[in-house]
N, C-alpha and C positions, 0 to 999 in steps of 0.2 A: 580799511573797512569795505566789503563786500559792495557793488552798487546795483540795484535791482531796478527793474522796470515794466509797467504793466504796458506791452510790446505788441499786444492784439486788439486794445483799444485801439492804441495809435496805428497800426494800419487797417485796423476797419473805419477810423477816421476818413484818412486819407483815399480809399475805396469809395467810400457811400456819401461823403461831405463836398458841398461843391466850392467852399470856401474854409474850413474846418476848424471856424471860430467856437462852433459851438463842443468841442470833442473835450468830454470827460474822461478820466481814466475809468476803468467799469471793476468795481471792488468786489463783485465777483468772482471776479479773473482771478486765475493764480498770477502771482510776481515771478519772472524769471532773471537771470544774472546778466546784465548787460554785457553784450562782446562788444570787445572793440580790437582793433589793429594794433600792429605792434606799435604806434605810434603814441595811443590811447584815445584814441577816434572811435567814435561809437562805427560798426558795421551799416552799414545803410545795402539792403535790407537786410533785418536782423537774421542768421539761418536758427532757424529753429531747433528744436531737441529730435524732431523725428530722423531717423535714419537714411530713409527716401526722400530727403529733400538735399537737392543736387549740392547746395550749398555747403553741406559737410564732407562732400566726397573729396578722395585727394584727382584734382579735374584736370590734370594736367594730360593724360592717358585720353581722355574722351575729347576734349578740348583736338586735340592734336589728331586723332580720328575725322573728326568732321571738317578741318582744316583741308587735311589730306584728299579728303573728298569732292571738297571743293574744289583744290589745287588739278585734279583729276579731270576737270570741265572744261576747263580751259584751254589744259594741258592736252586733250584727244583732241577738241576742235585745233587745236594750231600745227600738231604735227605735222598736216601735209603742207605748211607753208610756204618751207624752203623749197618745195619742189611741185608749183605751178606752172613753169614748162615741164618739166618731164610729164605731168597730169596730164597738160595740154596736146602735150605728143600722143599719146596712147587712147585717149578720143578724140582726136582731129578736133582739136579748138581754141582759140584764143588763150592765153593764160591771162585774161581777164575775164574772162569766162571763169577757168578753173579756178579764180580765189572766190567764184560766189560760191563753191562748196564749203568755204568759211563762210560765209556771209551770212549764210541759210540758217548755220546750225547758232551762230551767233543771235540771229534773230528769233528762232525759235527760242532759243535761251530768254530769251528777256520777255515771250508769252508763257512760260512756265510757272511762273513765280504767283501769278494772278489765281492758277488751280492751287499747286502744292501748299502755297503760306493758308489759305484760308484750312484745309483740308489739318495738315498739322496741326494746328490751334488749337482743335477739335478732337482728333485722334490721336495726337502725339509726333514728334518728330521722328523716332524710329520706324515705324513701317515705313512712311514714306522713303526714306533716306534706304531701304532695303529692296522696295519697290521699283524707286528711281534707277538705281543700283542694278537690279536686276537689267530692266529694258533696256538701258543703257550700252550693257553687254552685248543683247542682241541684235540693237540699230548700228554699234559701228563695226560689231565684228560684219553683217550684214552689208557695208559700206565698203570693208577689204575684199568683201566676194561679187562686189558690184561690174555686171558687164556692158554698161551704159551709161549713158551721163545723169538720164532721168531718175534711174534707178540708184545712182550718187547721192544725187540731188536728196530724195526721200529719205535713204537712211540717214543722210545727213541733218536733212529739217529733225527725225524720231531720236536722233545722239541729242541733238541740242537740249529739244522738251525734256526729255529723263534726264539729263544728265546735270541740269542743274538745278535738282533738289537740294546741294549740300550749298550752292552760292547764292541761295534764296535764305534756306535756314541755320545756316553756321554760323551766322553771326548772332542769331537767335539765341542757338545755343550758348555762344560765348555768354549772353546776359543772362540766359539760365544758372552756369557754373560761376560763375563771379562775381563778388561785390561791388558795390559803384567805384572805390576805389583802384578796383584790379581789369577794371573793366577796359581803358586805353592800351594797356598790356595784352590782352588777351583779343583784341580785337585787331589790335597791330600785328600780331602774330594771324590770324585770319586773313586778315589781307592783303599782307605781302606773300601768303600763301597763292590768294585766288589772281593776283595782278601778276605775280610770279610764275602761272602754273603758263599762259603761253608764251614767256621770252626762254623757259628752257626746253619747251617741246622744241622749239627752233634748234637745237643744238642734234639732238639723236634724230628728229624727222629729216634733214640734211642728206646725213651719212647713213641712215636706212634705205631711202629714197636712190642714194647715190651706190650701195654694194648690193643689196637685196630686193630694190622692187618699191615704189612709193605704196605697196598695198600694203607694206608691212609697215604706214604710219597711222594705220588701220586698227589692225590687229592687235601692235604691242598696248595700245590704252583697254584692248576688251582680255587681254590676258590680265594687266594691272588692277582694272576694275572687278575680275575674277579672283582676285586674292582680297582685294578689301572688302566684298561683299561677303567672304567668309570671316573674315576678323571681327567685320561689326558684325555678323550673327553672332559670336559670341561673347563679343567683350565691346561692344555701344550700349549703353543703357539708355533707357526712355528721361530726356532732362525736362520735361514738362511738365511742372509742377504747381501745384491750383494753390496759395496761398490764403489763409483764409481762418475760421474759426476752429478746421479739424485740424490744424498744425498746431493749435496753440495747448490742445489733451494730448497732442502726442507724446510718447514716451520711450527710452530709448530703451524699453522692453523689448521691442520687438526684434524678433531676431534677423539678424544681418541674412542671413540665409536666404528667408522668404522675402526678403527687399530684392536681391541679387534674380532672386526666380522673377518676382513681379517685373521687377524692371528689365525683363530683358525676352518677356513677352511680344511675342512677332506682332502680337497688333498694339502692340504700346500700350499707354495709358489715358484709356478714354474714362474720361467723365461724365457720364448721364446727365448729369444735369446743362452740360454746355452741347447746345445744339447748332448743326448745323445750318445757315439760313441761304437764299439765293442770294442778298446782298451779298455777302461777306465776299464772293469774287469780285466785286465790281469796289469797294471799298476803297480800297490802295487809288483809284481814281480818284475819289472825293478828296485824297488828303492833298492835291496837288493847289488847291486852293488858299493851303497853309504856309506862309513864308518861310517855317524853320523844318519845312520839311522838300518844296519845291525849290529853293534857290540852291541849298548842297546839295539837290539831286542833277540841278540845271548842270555846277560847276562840275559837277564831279564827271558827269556824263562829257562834257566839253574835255577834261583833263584827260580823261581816260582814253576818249576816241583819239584827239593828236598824240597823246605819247606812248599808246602802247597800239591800239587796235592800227593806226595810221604806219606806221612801220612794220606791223605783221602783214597788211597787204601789199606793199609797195616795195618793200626790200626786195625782194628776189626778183623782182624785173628789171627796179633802178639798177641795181648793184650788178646783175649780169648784164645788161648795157651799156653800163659808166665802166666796169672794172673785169668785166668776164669770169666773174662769178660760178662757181658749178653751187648744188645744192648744199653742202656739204659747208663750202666757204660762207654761204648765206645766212645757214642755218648757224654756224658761230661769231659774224660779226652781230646779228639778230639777239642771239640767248643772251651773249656773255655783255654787253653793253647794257642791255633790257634789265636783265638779273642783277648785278651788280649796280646800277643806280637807286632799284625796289630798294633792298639790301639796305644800303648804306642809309637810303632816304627814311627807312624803319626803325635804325639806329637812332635817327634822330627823332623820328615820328611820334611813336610808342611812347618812349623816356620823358619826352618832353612834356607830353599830356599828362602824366600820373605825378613827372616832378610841378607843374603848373597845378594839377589838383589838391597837390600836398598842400604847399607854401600857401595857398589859398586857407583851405582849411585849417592850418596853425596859427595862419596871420588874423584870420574872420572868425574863429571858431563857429563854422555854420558850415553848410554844405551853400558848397557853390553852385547858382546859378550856368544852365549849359553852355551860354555867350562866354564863360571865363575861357571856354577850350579852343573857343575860336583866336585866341593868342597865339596858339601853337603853329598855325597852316600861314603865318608869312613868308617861311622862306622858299614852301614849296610854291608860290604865289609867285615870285621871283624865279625861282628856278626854272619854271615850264614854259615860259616865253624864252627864257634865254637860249636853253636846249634846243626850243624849235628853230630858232635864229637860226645857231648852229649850226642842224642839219640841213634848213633848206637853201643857205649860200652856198656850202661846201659843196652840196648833188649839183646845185646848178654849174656851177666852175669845176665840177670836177675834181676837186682837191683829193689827198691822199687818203685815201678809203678808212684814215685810223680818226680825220679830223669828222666826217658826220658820224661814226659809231660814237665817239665822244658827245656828239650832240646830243643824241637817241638818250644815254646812259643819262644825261644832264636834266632832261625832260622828266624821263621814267622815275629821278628822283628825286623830281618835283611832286610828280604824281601820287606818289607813298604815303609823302606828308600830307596832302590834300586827302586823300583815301583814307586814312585813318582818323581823320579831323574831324572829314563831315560823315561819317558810319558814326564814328562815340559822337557827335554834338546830337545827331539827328535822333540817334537812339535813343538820348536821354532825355530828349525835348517832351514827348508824348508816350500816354501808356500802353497804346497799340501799337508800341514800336517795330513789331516784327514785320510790317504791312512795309515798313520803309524799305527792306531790302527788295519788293520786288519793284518799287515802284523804281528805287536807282536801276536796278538790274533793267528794266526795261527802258530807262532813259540811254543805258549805255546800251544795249544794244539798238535800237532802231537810228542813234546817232550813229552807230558803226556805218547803218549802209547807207547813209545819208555823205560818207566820208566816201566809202567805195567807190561811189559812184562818181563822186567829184574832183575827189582830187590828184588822180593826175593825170583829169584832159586839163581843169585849171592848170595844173603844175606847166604843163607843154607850150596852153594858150600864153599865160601870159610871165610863166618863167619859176621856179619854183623857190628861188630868194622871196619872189613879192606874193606868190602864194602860203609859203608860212609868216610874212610879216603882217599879213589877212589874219592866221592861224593866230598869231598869237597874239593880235590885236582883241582878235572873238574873245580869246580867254581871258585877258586883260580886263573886258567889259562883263564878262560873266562874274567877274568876282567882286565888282561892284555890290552889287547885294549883298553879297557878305560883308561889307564894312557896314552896308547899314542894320544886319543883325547885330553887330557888336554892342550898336550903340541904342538902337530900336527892339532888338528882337524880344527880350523881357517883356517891353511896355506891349508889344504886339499880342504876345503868348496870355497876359491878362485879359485881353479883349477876346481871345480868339481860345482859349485854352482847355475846352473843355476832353478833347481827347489827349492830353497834354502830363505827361509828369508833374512835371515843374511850370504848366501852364500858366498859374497866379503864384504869387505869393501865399504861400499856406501863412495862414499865423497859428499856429495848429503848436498849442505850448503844450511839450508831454513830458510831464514829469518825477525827475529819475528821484528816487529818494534812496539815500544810507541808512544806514540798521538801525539809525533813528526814529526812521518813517518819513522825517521832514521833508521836502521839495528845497533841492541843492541848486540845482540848475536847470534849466529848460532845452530842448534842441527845436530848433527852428527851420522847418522847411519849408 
């Protein structure tokens, strides 16, 4: 028998209710056909009948677009890695010096997010992402034609600001295109893209650097970015989608045509009624007050800077001093160690979270609370201290140059799991979740040059075995909080939960009746 459900009450409940004891179903509404998963799990959130809601689209094409885009940010700022001396040589300067041209574009990355996410919300994520896309082009091709350091320096800060539109809003997107169930998938896939994009710029900025010229680790990201900013002109569509009383008249009359035109209008889809305000830059600050939003933004910032940003500036100096390294060498113990522990650490990452959300939901029949996911990030918890171990005995002694790549790889796929952990817990924790990614973006970046800077005159000062057993002491400490989310963060998110998904306990009974009419069963969020 059929099972139906009045599915616009209940999320205009959940919308306008601050505890959603009082939500009736509204018998004016029309009844639509409850979707669920192939498991028979109600869809949480339901996608509607209209056409234009991302939720029906096959997302795997767009998903993978903005991924790419991402992976693109990371991927231009790392290319010149491998080759901080050669840099150095050709403006007479330190090649500590030349890794702040990472440095710059890093930190400008992580002041971007604070403009672009409030901007998107409002007009959509496609201009931006075409916009960013665009300047992006011109700051580093700009960067390859640079004849001066200062003149570096700038295009370098203007690559970072543009260029990370798609690693502010890609994960946005992922929660636009996916169910809560598809959502640890689709987001694991995100982020082994954007954590991925600088351990394999390391491998071709190397050997460019090393046959043709460190300017062409310049160029090839503003050729690259010149092909995707024509692909999403015509095949990115706008996934910003207002949920609400017009989706529930919609009908799937409308023809696919003018869906395919609307949505893929250069200035997206804006909403009159959603207005721009001068808070909303400053917003992503306020949430750092939040424990299920500042503690995996603390860890992840920490995981991130030792295992990926800490071996993109430091490798091509250690390695060409400990083992006589050329750029080339650098750039492939650097990618292929980096890349393959993301990789492998995503295998387990991803999987873990959607099979830990299943088992949940058939065991509870309810949707699970967001602390259930913080089960999944123990092992990268374990792996990122050991990795670190790893590489900083092996640099200090000098061992065979395959035992700290091995470290690095150890680390990085720690880091996965962790990265995938706290994006799906933190995203589902609260309803303005998309404010989370800039607010990590900028933890991880200004942590970067807080690492720049530090670590390796500590390494020199006092040895750099006892400098990562520091390292990974800090991260050790940092995830403290996160054990007390497991066991606190619910009872916190009551108190505190008003910008929150899952902030209280809804008792928020909706329900589903068969051809009866009767009320079968209730779903409880």
């Amino acid at each position: 028998m059929p099972v139906t459900a009045d599915f616009y009450q209940f999320e205009k409940s959940l919308a306008s209710s601050n505890d959603g004891k009082d939500a009736q179903p509204d018998p004016n509404v029309n009844s639509g056909a409850l979707k669920v998963d192939k498991y028979g799990l109600p869809l949480i959130p339901q996608p509607s009948d209209d056409p234009a809601d991302p939720l029906n689209w096959s997302n795997g094409a767009v998903l993978l677009q903005a991924s790419i885009l991402a992976f693109m940010g990371p991927f231009g700022h790392s290319l010149i890695n491998p080759a901080y001396v050669t840099l150095a040589a050709s403006f007479h300067i330190t090649p500590q010096q030349a890794s702040y041209t990472t440095t710059i574009a890093i930190a400008f990355a992580g002041i971007g997010p604070f403009l672009w996410v409030p901007l998107a919300n409002v007009y959509g994520r496609r201009p931006i992402y075409l916009f960013g896309t665009l300047v992006s082009i011109a700051a580093v091709a700009g960067a390859g034609a640079a004849q001066s350091y200062g003149t570096l320096l700038v295009a370098r800060a203007c690559h970072g600001f543009f260029s990370c539109t798609a690693m502010a809003l890609g994960a946005a997107t992922a929660v636009d295109l996916f169910c809560l169930h598809e959502r640890g998938r689709a987001l694991g896939v995100f982020t082994v893209l954007v954590t991925n994009g600088a351990h394999l710029a390391s491998i071709p900025g190397g050997y460019l650097a090393l046959f043709v010229g460190w300017r062409w680790d310049f160029r090839l990201p503003a050729i690259l970015l010149g092909v995707m900013f024509i692909i999403m002109l015509v095949a990115m569509p706008e996934t910003l989608y207002r949920r609400g009383p017009r989706v529930v008249h919609a009908t799937t009359s409308r023809p696919m045509r003018s869906v395919v035109v609307e949505r893929l209008r250069i200035w997206g889809y804006h909403d009159a009624k959603h207005k721009l305000h001068a808070t909303d830059f400053v917003q992503p600050l306020q949430m750092f007050k939040y424990p299920s939003v500042v503690f995996p933004a603390i860890y992840y910032a920490v995981a991130f800077g030792w295992a990926s940003i800490e071996p993109a500036l430091t490798v091509a100096t250690i390695f060409h001093t400990n083992y006589g390294f050329n750029t080339a060498q650098n750039g492939l113990v650097l990618g292929i160690s980096l890349m393959l522990g993301a990789f492998i650490g995503e295998l387990f990452g991803g999987h873990a979270l959607d099979t830990i959300l299943r088992q949940y939901r058939q065991k509870h029949d309810g949707v699970p609370e967001p602390e259930v996911k913080l089960r999944g990030i123990w092992l990268g918890t374990v792996m990122l201290p050991a990795g670190l171990l790893v590489y900083g005995f092996t640099i200090q002694y000098k061992v065979h140059y395959i035992v700290p790549t091995i470290g690095m790889g150890i680390a990085n796929f720690g880091l996965q799991i962790i990265a995938t952990v706290s994006y799906s817990y933190s995203t589902d924790c609260y309803k303005v979740w998309v404010f989370l990614l800039g607010t990590l973006q900028g933890s991880i970046s200004y942590y970067s040059m807080l690492i720049e800077l530090g670590i390796q005159p500590l390494g020199k000062a006092i040895g750099f075995q006892f400098a990562f057993i520091i390292y990974a002491l800090i991260a050790l400490v940092c995830f403290t909080p996160m054990l007390w989310l497991m066991r606190y963060g619910h009872r916190t998110r009551e108190r505190m939960g008003k910008l929150y998904r899952h902030s209280y306990t809804i008792q928020t009974k909706f329900c589903v009746f068969f051809s009866t009419g009767k009320p079968t069963y209730n779903i409880d969020l």
